[in-house]
PyMOL Python script that loads the backbone (N, CA, C, O; Angstrom):
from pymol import cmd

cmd.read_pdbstr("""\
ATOM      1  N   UNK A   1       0.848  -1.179   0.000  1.00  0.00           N
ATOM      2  CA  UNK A   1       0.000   0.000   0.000  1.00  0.00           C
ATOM      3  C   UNK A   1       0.883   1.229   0.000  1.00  0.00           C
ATOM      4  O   UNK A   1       1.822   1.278   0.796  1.00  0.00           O
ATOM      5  N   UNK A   2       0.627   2.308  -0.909  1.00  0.00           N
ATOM      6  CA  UNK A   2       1.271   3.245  -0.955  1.00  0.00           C
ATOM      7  C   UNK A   2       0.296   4.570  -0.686  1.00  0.00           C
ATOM      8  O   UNK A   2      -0.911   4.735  -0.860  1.00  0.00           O
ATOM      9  N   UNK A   3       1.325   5.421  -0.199  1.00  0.00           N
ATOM     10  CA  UNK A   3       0.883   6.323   0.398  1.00  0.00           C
ATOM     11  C   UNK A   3      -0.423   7.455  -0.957  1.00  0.00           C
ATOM     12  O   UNK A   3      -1.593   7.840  -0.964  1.00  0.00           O
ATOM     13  N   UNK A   4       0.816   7.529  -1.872  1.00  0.00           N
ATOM     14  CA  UNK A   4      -0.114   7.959  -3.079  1.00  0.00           C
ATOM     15  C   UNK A   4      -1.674   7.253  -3.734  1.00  0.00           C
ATOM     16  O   UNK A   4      -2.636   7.900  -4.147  1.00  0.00           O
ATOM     17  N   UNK A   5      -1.567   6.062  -3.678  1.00  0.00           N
ATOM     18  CA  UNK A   5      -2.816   5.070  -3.566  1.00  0.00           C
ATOM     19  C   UNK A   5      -3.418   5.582  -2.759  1.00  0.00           C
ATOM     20  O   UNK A   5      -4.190   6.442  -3.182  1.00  0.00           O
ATOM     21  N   UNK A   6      -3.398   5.354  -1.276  1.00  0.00           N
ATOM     22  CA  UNK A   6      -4.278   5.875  -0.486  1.00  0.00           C
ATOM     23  C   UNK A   6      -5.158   7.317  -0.395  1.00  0.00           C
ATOM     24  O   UNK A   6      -6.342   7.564  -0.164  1.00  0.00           O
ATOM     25  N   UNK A   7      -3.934   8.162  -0.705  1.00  0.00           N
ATOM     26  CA  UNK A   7      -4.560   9.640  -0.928  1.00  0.00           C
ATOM     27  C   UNK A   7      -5.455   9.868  -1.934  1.00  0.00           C
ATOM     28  O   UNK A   7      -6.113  10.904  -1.835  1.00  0.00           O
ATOM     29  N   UNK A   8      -5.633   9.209  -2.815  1.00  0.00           N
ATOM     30  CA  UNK A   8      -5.992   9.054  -4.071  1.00  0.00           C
ATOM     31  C   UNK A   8      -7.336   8.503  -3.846  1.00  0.00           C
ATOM     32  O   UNK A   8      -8.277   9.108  -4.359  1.00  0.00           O
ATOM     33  N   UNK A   9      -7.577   7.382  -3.116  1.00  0.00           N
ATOM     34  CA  UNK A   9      -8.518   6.551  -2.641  1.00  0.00           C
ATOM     35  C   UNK A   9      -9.499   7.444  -1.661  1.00  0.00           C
ATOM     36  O   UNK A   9     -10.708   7.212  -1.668  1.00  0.00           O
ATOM     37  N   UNK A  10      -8.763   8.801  -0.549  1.00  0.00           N
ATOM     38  CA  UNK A  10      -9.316   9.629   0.093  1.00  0.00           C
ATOM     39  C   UNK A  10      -9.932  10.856  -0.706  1.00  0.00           C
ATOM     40  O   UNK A  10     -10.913  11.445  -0.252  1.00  0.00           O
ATOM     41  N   UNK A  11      -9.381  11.203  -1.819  1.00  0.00           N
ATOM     42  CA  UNK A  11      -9.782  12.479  -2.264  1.00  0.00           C
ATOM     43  C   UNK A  11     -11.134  12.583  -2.831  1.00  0.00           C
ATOM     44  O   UNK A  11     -11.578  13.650  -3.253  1.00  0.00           O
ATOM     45  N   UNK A  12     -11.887  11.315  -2.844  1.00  0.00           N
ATOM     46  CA  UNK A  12     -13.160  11.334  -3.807  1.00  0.00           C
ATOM     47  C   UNK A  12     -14.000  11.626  -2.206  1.00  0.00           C
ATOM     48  O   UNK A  12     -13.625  11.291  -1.082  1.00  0.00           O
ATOM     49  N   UNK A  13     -15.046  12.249  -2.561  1.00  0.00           N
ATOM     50  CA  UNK A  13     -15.937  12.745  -1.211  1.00  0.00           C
ATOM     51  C   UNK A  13     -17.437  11.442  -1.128  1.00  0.00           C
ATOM     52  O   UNK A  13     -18.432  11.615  -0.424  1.00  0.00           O
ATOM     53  N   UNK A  14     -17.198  10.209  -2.040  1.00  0.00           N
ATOM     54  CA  UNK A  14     -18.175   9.825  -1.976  1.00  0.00           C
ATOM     55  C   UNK A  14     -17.498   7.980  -0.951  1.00  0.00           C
ATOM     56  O   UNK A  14     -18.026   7.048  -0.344  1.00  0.00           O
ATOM     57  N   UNK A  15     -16.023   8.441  -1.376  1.00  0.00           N
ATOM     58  CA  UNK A  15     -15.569   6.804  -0.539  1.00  0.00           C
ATOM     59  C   UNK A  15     -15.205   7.770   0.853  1.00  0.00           C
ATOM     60  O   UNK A  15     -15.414   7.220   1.934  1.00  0.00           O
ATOM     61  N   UNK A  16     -14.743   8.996   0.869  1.00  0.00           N
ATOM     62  CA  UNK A  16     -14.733   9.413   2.306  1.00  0.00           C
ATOM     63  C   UNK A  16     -16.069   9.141   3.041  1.00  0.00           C
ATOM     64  O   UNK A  16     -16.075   9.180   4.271  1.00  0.00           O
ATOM     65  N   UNK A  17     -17.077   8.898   2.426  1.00  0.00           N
ATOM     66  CA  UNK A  17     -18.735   8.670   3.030  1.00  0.00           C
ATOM     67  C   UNK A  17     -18.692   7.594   3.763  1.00  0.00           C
ATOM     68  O   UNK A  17     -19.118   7.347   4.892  1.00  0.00           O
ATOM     69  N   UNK A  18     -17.791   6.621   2.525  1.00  0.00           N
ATOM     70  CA  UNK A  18     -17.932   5.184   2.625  1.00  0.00           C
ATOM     71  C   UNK A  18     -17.525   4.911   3.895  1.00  0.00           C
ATOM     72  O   UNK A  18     -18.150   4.427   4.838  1.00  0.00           O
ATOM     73  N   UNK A  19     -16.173   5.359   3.781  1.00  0.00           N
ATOM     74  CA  UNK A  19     -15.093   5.206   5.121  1.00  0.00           C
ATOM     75  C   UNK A  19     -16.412   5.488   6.452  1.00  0.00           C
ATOM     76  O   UNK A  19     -16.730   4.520   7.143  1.00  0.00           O
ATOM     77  N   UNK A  20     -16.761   6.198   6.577  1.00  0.00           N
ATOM     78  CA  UNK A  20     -17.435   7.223   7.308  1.00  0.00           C
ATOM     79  C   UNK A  20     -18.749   6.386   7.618  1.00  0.00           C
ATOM     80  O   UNK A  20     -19.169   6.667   8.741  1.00  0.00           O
ATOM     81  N   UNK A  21     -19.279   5.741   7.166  1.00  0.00           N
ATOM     82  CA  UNK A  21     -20.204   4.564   7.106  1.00  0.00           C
ATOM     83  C   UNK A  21     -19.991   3.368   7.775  1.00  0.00           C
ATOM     84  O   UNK A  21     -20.872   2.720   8.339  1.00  0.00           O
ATOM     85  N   UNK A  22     -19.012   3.128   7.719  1.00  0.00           N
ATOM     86  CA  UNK A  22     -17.993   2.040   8.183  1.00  0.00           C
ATOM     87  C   UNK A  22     -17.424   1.982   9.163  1.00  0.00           C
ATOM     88  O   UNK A  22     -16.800   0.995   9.551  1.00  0.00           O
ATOM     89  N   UNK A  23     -17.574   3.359   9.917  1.00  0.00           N
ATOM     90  CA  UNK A  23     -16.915   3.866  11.202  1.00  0.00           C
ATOM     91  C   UNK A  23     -17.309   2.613  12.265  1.00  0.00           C
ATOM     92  O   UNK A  23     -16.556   1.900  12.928  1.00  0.00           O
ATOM     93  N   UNK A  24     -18.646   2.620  12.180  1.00  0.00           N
ATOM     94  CA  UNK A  24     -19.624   1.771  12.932  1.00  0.00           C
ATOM     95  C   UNK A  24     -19.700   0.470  12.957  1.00  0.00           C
ATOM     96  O   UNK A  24     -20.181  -0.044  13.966  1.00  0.00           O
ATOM     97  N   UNK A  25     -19.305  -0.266  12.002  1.00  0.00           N
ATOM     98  CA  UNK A  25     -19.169  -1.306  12.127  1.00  0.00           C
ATOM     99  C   UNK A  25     -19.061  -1.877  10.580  1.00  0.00           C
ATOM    100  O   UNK A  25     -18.914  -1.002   9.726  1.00  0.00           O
ATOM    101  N   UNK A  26     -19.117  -3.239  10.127  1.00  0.00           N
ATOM    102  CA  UNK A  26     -19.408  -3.807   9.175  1.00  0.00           C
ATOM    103  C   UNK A  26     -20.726  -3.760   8.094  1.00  0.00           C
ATOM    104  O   UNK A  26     -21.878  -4.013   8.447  1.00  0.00           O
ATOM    105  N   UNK A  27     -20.394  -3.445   6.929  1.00  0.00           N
ATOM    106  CA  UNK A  27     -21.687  -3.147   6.431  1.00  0.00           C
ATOM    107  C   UNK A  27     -22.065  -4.382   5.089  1.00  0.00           C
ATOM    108  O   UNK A  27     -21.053  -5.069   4.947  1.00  0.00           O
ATOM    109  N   UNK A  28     -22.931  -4.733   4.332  1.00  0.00           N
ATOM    110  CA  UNK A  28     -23.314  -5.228   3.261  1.00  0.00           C
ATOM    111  C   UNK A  28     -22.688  -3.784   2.014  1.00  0.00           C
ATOM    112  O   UNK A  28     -22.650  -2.557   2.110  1.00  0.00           O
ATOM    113  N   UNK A  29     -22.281  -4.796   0.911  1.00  0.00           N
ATOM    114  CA  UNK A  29     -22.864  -3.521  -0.086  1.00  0.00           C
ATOM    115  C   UNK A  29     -23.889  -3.289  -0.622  1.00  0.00           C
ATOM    116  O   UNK A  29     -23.893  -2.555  -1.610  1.00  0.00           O
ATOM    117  N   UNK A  30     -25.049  -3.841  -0.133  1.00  0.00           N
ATOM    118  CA  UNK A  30     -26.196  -3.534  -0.629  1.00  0.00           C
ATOM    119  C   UNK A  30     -26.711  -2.573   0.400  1.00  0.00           C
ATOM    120  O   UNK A  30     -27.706  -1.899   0.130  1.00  0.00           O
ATOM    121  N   UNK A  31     -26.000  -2.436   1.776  1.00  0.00           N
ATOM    122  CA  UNK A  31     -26.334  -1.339   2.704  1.00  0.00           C
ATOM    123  C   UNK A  31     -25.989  -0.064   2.575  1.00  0.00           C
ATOM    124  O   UNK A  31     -26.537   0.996   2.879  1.00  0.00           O
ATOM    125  N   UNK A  32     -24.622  -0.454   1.887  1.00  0.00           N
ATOM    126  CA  UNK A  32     -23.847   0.950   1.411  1.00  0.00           C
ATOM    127  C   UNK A  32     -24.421   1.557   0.049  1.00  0.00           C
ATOM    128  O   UNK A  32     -24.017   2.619  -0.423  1.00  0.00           O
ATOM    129  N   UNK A  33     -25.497   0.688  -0.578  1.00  0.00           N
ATOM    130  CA  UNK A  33     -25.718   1.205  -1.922  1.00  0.00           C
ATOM    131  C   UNK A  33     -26.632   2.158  -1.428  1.00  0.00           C
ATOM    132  O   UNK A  33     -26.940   3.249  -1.907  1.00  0.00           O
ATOM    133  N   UNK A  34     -27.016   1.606  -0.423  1.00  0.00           N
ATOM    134  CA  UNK A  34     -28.848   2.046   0.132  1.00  0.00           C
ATOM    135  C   UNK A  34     -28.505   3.755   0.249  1.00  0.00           C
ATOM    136  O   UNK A  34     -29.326   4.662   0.111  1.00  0.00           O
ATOM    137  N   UNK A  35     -27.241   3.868   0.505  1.00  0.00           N
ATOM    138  CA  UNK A  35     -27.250   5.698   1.282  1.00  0.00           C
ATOM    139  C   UNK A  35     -26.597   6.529   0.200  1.00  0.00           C
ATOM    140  O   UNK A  35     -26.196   7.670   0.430  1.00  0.00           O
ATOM    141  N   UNK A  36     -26.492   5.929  -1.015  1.00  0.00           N
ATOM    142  CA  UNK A  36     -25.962   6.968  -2.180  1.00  0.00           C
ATOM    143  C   UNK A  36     -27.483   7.292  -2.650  1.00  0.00           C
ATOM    144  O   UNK A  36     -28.567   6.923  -2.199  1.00  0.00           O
ATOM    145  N   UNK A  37     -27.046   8.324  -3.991  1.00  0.00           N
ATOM    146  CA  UNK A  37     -28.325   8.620  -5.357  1.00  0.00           C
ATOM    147  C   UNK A  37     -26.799   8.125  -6.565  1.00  0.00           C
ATOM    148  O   UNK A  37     -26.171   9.039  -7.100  1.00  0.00           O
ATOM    149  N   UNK A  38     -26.446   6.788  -6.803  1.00  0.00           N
ATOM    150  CA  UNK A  38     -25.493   6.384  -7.879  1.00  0.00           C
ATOM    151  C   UNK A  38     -25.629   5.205  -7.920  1.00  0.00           C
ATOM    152  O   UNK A  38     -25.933   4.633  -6.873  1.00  0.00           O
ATOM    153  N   UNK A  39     -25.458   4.473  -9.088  1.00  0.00           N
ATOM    154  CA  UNK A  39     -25.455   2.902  -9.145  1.00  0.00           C
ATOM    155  C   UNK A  39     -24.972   2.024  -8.256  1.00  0.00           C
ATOM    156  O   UNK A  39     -24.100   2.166  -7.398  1.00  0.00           O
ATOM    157  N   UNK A  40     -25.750   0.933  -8.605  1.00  0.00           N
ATOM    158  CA  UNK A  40     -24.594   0.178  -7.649  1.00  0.00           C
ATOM    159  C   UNK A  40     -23.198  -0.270  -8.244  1.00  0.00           C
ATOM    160  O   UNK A  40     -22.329  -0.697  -7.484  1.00  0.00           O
ATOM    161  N   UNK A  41     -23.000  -0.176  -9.531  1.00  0.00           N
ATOM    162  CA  UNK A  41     -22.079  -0.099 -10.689  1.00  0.00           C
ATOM    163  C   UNK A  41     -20.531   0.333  -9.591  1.00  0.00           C
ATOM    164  O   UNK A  41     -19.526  -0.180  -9.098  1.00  0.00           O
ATOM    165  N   UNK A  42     -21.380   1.819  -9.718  1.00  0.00           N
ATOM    166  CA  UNK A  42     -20.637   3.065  -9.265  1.00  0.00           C
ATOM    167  C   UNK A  42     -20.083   2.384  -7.732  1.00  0.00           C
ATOM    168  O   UNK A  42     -19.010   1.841  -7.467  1.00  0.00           O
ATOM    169  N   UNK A  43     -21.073   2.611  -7.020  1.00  0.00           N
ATOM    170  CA  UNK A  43     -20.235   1.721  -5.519  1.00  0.00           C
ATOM    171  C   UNK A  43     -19.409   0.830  -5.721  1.00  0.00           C
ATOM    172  O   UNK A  43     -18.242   0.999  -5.369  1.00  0.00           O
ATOM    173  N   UNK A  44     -19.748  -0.123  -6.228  1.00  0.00           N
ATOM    174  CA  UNK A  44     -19.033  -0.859  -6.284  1.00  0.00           C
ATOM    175  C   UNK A  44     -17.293  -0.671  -7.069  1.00  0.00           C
ATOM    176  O   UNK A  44     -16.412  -1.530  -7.028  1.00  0.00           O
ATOM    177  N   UNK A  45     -17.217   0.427  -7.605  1.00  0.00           N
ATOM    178  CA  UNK A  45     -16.168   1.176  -8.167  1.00  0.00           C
ATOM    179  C   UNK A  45     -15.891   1.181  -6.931  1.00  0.00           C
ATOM    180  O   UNK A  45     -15.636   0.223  -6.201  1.00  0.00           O
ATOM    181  N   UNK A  46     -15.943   2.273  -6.696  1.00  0.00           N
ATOM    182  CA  UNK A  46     -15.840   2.646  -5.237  1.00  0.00           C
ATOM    183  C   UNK A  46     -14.974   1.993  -3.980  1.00  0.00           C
ATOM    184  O   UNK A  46     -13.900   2.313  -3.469  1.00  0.00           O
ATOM    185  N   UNK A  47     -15.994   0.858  -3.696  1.00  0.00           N
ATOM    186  CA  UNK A  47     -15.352   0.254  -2.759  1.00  0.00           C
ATOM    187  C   UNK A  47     -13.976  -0.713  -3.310  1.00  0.00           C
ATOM    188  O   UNK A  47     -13.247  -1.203  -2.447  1.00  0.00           O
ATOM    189  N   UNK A  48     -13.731  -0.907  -4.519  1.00  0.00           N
ATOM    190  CA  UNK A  48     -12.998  -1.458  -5.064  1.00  0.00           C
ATOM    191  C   UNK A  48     -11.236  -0.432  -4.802  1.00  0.00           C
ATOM    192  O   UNK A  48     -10.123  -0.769  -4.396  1.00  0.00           O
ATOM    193  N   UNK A  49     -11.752   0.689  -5.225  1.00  0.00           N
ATOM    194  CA  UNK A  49     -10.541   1.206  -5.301  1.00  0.00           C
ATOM    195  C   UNK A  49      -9.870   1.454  -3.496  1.00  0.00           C
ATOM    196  O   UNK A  49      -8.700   1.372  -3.123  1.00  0.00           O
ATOM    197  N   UNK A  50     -11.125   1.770  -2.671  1.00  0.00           N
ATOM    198  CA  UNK A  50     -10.273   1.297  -1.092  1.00  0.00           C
ATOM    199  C   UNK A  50     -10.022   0.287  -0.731  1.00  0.00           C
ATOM    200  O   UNK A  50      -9.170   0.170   0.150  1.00  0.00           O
ATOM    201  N   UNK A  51     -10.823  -1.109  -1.402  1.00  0.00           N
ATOM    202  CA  UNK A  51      -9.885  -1.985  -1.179  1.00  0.00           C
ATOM    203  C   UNK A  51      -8.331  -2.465  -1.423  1.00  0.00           C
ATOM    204  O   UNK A  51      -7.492  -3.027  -0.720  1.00  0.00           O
ATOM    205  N   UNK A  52      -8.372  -1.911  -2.904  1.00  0.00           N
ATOM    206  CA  UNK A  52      -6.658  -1.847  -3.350  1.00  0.00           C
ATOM    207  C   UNK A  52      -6.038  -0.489  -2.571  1.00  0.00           C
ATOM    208  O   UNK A  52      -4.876  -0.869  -2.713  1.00  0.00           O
ATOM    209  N   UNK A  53      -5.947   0.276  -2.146  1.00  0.00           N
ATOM    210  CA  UNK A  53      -5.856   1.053  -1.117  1.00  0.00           C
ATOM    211  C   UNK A  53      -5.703   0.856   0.371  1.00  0.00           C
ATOM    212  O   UNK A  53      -5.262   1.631   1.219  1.00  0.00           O
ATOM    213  N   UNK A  54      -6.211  -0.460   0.490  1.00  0.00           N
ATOM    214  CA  UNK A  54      -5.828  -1.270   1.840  1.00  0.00           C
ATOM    215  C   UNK A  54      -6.791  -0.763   2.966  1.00  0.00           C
ATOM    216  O   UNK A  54      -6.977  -1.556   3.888  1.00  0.00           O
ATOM    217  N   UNK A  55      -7.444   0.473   3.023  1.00  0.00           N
ATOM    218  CA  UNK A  55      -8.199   1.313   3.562  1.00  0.00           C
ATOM    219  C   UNK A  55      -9.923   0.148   3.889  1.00  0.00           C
ATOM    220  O   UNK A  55     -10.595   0.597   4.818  1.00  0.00           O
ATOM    221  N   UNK A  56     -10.393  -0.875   3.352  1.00  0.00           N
ATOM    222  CA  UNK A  56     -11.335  -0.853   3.332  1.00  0.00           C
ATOM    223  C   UNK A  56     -10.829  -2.785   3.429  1.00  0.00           C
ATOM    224  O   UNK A  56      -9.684  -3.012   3.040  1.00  0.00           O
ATOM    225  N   UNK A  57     -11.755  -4.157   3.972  1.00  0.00           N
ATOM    226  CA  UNK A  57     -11.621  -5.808   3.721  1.00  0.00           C
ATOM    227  C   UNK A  57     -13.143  -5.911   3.485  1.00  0.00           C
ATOM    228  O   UNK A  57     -14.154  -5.288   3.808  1.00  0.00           O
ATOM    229  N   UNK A  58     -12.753  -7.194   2.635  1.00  0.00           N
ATOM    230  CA  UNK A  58     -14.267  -7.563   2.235  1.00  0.00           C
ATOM    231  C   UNK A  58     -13.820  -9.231   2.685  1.00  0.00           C
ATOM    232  O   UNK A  58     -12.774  -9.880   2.711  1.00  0.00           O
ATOM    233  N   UNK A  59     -15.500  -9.514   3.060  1.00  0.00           N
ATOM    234  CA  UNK A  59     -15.401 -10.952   3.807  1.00  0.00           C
ATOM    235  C   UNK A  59     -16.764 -10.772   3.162  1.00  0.00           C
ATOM    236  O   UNK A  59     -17.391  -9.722   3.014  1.00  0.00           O
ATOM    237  N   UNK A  60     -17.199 -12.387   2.700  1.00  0.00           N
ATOM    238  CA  UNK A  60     -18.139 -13.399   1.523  1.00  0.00           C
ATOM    239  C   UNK A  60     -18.509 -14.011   2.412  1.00  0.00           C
ATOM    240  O   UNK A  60     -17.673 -14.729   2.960  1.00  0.00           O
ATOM    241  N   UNK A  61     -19.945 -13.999   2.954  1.00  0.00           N
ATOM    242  CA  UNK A  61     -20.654 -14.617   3.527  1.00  0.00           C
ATOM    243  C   UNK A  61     -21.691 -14.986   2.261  1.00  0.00           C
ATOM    244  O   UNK A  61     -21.995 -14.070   1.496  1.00  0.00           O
ATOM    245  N   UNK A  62     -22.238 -16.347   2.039  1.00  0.00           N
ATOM    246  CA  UNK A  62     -23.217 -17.026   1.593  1.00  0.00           C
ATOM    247  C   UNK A  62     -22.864 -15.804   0.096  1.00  0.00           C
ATOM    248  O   UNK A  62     -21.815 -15.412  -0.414  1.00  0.00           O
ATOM    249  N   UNK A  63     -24.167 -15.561  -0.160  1.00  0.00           N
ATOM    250  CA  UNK A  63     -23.831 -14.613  -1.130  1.00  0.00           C
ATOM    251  C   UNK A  63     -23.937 -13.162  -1.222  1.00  0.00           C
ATOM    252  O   UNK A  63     -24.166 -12.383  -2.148  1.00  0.00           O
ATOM    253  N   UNK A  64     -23.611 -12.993   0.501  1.00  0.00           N
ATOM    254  CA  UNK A  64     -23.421 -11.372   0.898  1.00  0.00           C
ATOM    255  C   UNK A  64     -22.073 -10.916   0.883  1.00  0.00           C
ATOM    256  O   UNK A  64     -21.349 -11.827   1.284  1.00  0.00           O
ATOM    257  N   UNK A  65     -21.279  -9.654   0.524  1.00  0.00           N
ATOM    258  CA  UNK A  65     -19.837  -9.757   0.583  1.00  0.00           C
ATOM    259  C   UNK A  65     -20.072  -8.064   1.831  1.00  0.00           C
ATOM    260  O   UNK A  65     -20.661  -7.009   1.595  1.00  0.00           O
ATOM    261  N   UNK A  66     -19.365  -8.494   3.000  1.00  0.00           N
ATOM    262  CA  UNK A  66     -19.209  -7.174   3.942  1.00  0.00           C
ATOM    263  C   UNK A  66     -17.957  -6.228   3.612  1.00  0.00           C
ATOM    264  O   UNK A  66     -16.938  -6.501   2.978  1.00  0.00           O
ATOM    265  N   UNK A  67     -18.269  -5.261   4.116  1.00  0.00           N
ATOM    266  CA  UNK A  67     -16.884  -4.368   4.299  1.00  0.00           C
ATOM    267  C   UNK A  67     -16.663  -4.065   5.299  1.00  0.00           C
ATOM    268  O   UNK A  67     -17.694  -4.265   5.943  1.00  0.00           O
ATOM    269  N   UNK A  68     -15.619  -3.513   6.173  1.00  0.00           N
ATOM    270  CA  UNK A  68     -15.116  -3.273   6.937  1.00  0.00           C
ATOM    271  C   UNK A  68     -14.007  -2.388   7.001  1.00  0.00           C
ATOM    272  O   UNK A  68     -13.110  -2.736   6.233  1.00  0.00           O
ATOM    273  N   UNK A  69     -13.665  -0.944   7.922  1.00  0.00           N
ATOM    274  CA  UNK A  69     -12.331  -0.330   7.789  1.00  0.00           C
ATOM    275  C   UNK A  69     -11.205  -1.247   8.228  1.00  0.00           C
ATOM    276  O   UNK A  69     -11.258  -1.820   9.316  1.00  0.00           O
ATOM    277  N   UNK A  70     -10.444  -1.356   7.601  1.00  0.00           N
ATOM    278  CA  UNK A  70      -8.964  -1.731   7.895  1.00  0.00           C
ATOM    279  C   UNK A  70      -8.383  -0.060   8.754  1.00  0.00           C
ATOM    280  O   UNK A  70      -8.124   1.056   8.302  1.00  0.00           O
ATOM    281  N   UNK A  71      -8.374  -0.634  10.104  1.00  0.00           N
ATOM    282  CA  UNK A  71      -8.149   0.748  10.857  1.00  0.00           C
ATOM    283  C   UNK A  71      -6.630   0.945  10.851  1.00  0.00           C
ATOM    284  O   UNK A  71      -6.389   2.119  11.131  1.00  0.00           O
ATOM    285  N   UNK A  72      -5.427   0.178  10.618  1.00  0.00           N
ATOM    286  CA  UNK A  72      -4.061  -0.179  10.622  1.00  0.00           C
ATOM    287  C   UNK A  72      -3.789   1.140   9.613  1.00  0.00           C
ATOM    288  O   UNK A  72      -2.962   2.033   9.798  1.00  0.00           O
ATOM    289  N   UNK A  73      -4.367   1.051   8.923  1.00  0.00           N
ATOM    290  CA  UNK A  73      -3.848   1.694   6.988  1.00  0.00           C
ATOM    291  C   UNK A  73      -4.485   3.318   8.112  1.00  0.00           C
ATOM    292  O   UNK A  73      -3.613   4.132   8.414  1.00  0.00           O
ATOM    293  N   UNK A  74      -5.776   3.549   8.535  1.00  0.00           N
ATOM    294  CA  UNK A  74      -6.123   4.929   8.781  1.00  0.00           C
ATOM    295  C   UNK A  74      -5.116   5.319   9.805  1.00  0.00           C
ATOM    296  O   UNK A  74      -5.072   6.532  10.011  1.00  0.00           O
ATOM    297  N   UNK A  75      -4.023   4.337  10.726  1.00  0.00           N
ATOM    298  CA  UNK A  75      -3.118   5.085  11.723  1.00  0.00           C
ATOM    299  C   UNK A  75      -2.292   4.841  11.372  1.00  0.00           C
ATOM    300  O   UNK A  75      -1.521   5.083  12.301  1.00  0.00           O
ATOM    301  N   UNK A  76      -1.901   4.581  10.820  1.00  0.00           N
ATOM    302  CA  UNK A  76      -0.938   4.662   9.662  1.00  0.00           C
ATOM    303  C   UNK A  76      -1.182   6.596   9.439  1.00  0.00           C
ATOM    304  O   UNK A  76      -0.893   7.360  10.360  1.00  0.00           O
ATOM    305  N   UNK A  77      -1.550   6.931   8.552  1.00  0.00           N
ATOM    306  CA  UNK A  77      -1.723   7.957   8.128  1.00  0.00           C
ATOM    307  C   UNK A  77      -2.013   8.891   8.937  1.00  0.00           C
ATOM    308  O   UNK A  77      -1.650   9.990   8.519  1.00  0.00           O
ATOM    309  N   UNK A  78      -2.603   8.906  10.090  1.00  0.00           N
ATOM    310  CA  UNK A  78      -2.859   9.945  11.312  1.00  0.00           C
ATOM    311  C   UNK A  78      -1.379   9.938  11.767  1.00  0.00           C
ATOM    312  O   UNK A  78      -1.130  11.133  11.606  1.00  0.00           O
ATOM    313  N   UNK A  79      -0.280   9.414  12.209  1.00  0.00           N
ATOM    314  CA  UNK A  79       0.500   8.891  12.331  1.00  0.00           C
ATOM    315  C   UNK A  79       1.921   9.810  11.295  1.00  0.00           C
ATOM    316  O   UNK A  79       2.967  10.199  11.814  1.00  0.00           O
ATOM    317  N   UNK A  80       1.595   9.964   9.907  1.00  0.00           N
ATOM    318  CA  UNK A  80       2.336  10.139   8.867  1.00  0.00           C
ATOM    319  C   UNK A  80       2.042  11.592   8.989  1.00  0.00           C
ATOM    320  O   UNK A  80       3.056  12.289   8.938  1.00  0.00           O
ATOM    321  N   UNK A  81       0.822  12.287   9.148  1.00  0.00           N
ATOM    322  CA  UNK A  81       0.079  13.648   9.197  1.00  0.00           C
ATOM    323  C   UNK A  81       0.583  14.346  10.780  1.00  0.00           C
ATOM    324  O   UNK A  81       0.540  15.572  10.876  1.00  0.00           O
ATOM    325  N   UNK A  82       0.834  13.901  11.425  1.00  0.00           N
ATOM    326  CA  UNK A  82       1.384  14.018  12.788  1.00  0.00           C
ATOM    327  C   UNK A  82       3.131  14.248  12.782  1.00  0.00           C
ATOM    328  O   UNK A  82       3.808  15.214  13.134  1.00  0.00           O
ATOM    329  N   UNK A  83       3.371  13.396  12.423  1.00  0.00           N
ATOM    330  CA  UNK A  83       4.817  14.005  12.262  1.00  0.00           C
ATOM    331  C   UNK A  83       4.795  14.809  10.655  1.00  0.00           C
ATOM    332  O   UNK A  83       5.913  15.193  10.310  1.00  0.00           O
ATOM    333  N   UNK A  84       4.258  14.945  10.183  1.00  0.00           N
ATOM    334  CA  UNK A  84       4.603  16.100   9.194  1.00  0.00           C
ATOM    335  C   UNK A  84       4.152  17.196   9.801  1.00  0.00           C
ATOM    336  O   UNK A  84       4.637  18.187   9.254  1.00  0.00           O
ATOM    337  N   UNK A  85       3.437  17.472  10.691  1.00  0.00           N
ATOM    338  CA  UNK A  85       3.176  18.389  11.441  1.00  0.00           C
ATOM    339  C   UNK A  85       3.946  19.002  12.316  1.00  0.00           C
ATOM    340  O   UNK A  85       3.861  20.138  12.783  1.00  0.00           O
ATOM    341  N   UNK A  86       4.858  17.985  12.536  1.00  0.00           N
ATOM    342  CA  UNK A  86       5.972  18.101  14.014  1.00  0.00           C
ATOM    343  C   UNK A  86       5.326  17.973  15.298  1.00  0.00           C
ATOM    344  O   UNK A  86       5.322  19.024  15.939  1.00  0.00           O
ATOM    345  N   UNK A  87       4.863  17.134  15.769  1.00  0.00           N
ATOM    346  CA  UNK A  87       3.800  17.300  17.008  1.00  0.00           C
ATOM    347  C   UNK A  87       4.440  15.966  17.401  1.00  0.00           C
ATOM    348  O   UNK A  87       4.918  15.087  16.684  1.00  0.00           O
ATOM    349  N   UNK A  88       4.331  16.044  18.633  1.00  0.00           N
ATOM    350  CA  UNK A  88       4.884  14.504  19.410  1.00  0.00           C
ATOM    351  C   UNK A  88       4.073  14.200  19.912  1.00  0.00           C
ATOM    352  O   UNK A  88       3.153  14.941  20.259  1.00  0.00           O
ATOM    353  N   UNK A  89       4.173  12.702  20.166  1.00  0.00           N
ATOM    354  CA  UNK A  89       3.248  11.834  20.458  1.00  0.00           C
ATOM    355  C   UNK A  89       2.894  11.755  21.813  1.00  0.00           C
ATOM    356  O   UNK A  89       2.027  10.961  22.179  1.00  0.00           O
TER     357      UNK A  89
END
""", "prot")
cmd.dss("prot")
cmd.show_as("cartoon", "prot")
cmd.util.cbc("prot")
cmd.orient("prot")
């Protein structure tokens, strides 16, 4: 996972939602489709590119697939934003 991937993966305001959705727990993507006005095409874009981004795991139940934040990759980056800041821990 690279840092540029990731930023890249953050800059769209509709997977920052996603993230943001996800705060809470594990979701369906048919749960996450439920809170856009865009395809499910489109989500599914979406969650694709935070998954290669490392930001986002998907686990296949029966024929439901969940998501979940990968919280490692987000402190990671709080972490990276912190010392570019100069601030100690």
């Amino acid at each position: 996972m690279g840092l540029q991937q990731t930023m890249r993966a953050l800059s769209d305001p509709i997977r920052r939602e996603i993230l943001y959705l996800l705060k809470d727990g594990r979701m369906s993507a048919g749960d996450i489709v439920s809170h856009f006005d865009v395809t499910g095409a489109s989500i599914s874009r979406h969650l694709s590119v935070l998954k290669d981004a490392d930001l986002i795991r998907d686990t296949r139940e029966g024929k439901f697939i969940f998501y979940e934040l990968n919280a490692s990759v987000l402190e990671e980056i709080m972490l990276w934003i912190t010392q570019l800041k100069g601030e100690n821990e």
